[in-house]
C-alpha positions as CSV (number, residue, x, y, z in Angstrom):
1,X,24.7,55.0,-22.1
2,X,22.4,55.1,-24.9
3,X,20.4,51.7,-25.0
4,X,20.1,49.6,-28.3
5,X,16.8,48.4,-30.0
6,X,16.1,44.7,-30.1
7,X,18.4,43.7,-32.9
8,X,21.1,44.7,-30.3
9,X,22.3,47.5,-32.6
10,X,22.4,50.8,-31.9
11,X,20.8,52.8,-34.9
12,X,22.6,56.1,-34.7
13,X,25.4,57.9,-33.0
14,X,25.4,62.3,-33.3
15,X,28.8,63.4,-32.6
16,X,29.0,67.3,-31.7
17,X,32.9,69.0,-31.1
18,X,32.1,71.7,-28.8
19,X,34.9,74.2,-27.6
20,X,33.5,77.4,-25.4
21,X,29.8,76.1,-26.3
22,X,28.1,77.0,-23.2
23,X,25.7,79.4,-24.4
24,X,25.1,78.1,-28.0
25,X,24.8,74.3,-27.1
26,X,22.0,73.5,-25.0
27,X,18.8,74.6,-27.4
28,X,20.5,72.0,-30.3
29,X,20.9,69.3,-27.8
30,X,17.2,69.3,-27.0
31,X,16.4,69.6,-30.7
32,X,17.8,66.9,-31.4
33,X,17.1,64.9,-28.7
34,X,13.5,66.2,-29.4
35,X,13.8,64.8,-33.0
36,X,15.3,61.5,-32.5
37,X,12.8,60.3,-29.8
38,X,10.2,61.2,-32.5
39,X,11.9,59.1,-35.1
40,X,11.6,56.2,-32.4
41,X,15.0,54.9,-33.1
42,X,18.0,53.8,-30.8
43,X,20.6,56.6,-30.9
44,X,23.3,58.3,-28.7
45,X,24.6,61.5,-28.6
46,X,28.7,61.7,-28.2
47,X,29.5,65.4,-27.2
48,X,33.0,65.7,-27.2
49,X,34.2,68.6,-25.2
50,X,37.2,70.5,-26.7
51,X,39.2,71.7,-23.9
52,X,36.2,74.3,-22.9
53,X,37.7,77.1,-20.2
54,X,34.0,77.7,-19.8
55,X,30.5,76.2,-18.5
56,X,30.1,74.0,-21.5
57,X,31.0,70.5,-19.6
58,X,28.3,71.5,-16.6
59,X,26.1,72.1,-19.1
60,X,26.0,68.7,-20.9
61,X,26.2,66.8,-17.9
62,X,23.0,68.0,-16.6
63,X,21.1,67.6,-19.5
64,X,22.8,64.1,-19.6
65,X,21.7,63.3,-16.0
66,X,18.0,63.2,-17.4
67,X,18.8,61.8,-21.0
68,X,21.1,58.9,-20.4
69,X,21.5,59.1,-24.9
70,X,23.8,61.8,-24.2
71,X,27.7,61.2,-22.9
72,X,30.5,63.6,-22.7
73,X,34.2,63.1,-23.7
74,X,36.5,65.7,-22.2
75,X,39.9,66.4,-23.6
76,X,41.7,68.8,-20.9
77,X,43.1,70.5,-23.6
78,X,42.0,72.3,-26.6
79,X,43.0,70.3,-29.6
80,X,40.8,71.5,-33.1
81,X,37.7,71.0,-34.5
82,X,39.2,67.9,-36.3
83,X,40.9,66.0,-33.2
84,X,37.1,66.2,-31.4
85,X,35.1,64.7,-34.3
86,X,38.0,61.8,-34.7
87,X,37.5,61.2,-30.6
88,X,33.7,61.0,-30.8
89,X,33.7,58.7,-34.4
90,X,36.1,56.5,-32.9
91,X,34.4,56.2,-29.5
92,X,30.5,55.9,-32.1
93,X,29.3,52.5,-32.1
94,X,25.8,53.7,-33.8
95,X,25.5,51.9,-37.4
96,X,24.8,55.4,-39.1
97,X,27.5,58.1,-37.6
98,X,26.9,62.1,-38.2
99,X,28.4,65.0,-37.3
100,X,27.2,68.3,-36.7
101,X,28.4,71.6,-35.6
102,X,26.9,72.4,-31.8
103,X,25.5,75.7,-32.7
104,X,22.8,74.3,-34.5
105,X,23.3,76.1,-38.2
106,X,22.1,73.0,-39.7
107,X,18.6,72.0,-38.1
108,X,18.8,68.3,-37.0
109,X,16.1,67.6,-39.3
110,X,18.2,68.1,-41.9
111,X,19.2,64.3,-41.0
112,X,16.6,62.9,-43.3
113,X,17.8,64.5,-46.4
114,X,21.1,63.1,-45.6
115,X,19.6,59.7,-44.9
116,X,17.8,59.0,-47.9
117,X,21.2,59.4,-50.3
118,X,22.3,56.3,-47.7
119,X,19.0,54.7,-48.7
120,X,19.6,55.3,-52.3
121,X,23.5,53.8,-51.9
122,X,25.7,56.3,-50.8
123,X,29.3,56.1,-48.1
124,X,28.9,59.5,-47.5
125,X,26.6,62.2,-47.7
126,X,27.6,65.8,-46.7
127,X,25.2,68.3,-46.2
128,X,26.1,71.2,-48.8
129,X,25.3,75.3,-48.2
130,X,26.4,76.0,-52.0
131,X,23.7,73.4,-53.8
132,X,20.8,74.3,-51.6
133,X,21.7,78.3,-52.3
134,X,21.2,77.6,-56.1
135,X,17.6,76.1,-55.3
136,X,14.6,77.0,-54.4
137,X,12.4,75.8,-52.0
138,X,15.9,76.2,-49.4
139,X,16.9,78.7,-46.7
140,X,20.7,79.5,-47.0
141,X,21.0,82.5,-44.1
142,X,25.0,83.5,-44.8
143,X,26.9,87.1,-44.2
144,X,27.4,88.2,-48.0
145,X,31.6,88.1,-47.4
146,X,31.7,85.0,-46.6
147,X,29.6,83.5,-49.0
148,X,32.2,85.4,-51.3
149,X,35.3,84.1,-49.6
150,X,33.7,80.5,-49.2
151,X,33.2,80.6,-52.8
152,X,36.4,81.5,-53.8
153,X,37.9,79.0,-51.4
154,X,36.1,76.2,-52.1
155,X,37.1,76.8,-55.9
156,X,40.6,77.1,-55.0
157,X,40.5,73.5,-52.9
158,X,38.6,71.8,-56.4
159,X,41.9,73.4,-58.3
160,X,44.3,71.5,-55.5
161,X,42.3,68.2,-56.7
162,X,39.6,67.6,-54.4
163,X,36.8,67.6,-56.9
164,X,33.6,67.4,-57.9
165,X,32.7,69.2,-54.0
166,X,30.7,72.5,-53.8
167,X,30.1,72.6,-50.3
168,X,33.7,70.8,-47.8
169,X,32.7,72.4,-44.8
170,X,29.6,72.3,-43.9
171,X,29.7,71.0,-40.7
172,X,26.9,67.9,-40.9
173,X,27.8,64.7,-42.4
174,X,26.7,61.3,-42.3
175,X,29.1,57.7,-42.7
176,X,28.1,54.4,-42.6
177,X,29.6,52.8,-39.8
178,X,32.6,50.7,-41.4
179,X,33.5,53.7,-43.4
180,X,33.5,55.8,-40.8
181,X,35.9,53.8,-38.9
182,X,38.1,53.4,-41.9
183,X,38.4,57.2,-42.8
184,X,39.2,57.9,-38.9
185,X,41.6,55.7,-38.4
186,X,43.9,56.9,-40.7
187,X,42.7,61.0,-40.5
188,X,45.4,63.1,-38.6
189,X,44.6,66.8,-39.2
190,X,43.4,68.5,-35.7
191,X,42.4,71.6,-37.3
192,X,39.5,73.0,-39.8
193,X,41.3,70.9,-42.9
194,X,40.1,67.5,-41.2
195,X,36.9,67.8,-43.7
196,X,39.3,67.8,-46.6
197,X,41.4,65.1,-45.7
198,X,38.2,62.7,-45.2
199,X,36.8,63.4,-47.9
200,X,40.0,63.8,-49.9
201,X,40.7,60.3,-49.3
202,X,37.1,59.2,-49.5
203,X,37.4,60.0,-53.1
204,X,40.8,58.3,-53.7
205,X,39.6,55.2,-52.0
206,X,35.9,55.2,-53.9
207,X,34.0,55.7,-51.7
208,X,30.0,56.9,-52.7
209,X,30.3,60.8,-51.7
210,X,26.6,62.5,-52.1
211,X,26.4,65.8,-51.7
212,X,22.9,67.2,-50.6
213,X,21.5,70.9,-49.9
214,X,20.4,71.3,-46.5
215,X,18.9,74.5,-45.1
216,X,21.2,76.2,-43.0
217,X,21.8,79.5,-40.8
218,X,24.5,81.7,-39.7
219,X,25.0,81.3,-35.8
220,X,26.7,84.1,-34.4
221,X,29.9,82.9,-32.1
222,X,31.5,81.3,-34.9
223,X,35.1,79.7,-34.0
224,X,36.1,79.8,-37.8
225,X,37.8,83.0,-38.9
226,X,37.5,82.8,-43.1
227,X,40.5,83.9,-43.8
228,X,43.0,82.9,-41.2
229,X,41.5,79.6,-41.4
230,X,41.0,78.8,-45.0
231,X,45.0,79.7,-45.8
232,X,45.7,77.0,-43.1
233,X,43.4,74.7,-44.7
234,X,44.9,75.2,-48.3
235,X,48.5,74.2,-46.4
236,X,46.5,71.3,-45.0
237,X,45.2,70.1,-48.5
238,X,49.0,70.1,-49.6
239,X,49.9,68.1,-46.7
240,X,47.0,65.4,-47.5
241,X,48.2,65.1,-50.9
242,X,51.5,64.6,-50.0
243,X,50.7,62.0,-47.6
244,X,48.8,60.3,-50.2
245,X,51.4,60.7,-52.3
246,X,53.7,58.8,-49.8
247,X,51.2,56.2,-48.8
248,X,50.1,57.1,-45.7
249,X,46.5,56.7,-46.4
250,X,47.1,54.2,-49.3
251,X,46.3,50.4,-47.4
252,X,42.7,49.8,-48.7
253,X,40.0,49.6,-46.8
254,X,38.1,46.5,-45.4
255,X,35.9,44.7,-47.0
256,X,32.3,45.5,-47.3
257,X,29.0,43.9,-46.6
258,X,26.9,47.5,-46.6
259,X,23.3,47.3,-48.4
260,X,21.1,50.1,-48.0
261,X,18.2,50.1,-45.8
262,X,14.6,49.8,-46.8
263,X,13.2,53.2,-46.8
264,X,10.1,54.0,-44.7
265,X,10.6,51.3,-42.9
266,X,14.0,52.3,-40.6
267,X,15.9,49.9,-41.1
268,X,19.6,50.8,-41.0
269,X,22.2,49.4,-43.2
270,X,24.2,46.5,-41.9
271,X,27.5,46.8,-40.9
């Protein structure tokens, strides 16, 4: 287990869903592993293992025999994308809590970007493909289609009401840790639509959502089929509202004693 700095907190937790990741998986773990030993800051690494028929368990374990920051959670059975990120949130205990896709799109140093909007006050920062492809000084590497498609879908999902987004699933985004374990505890969607529902009822509940341009690559292997996938998330975006709508998200959420951190200095926001 990952061990905690001297305050007796541990700084931050990464939380990577992996399904089949065997041969995409390994070069990101030592990336980041790489970066946050640079950063000199207490961290773990939760890699939650989605019911993987292949070597992807074998293959975190042995990099987790020499890295004791990295544990494995193992569901036997495949369960989605957004089952995997709620197993490794709830099991976090880190005071800042991202996740990230395990093929590495987003570069783990990425992080700081994401890091300063906590600095500057923010719940939430997602990291966003649309914003940074509007700017320079950003590397957006995306298949022209679905650029298209994602386009078109995430103007269809600000239509259904969650607005004010460019950018809902980019797989790398940061909570504090007491909203983290709010939004979790109440998220039920297993599949691909798990981003909206967080952030869905992020909004409603008022959390601080920033949204910042990361750089960002397409990986080939990808377990998200544009189409297929995106009409299942539009049925899951009804399904959130009408749950909303009903109350299941609606008891409020605790109370708060979050300040940011000072920056430069890495400190962490309490908790």
């Amino acid at each position: 287990m990952a061990l905690q700095d001297n305050s007796g907190f541990l700084q931050w937790s990464i939380i990577i869903p992996a399904h089949n990741e065997a041969g995409r998986i390994l070069p990101y773990l030592r990336n980041i592993t790489s970066y946050m030993q640079g950063r000199g800051q207490s961290y773990e690494i939760l890699v939650v293992d989605d019911g993987s028929t292949d070597a992807t368990a074998v293959v975190v374990e042995t990099m987790a025999s020499s890295t004791p920051e990295i544990q494995l959670l193992r569901a036997p059975l495949r369960q989605g994308k957004g089952a995997a990120v709620r197993r490794g949130m709830n099991a976090a205990i880190g005071q800042l809590q991202l996740f990230t896709d395990a093929d590495g799109a987003t570069p783990i140093q990425e992080l700081a970007r994401l890091e300063q909007a906590m600095v500057s006050g923010a719940d939430v920062a997602i990291g966003s493909r649309a914003l940074a492809s509007r700017l320079p000084g950003y590397s957006v590497q995306a298949r022209l289609h679905r650029t298209v498609l994602s386009s078109l879908f995430n103007s269809l999902i600000r239509q259904k009401g969650l607005t004010g987004i460019n950018d809902t699933q980019c797989g790398f985004k940061l909570f504090r840790q007491s909203v983290a374990a709010d939004l979790f505890t109440v998220s039920s969607i297993d599949g691909f639509g798990f981003d909206l529902e967080l952030l869905y009822v992020a909004q409603q509940r008022g959390y601080h959502i920033a949204e910042i341009p990361v750089n960002w690559s397409h990986q080939p292997g990808s377990k998200f089929r544009i189409v297929r996938d995106g009409i299942a998330m539009l049925r899951e975006l009804t399904l959130i509202r009408r749950n909303w709508a009903k109350g299941y998200y609606a008891f409020p959420p605790p109370a708060q004693n979050i300040r940011p951190s000072t920056a430069g200095q890495g400190a962490l926001p309490l908790q």
